[in-house]
C-alpha positions, 0 to 999 in steps of 0.5 A, spaced: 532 471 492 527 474 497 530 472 504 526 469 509 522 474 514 525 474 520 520 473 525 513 473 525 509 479 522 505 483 528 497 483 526 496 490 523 488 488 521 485 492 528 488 498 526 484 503 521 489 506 515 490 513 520 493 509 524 497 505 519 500 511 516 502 513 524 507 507 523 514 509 521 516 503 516 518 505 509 515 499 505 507 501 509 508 506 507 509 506 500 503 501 500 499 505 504 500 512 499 499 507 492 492 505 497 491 513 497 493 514 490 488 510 488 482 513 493 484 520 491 485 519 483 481 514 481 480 516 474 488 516 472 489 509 475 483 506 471 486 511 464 492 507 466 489 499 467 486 501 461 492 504 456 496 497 458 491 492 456 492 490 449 
């Protein structure tokens, strides 16, 4: 079961994704490198997508 949030999450819609990656935080950065992933290699994540669709 997922816990509750402790506090209010800071407003990171102001910050460019450099910005974002300067952040040290295990779970954004995670997300960050699968947003650049998908930039870098675009056609592995579509061949991906498509190979799971039956």
């Amino acid at each position: 079961m997922p816990r509750p949030c402790p506090g209010q999450l800071p407003d990171l819609s102001g910050l460019d994704l450099a910005a974002l990656r300067g952040i040290d935080h295990p779970v954004l950065a995670e997300v960050i490198e699968g947003m650049v992933e998908r930039v870098t290699h675009p056609a592995e994540i579509l061949n991906a997508f498509d190979s799971g669709v039956a």
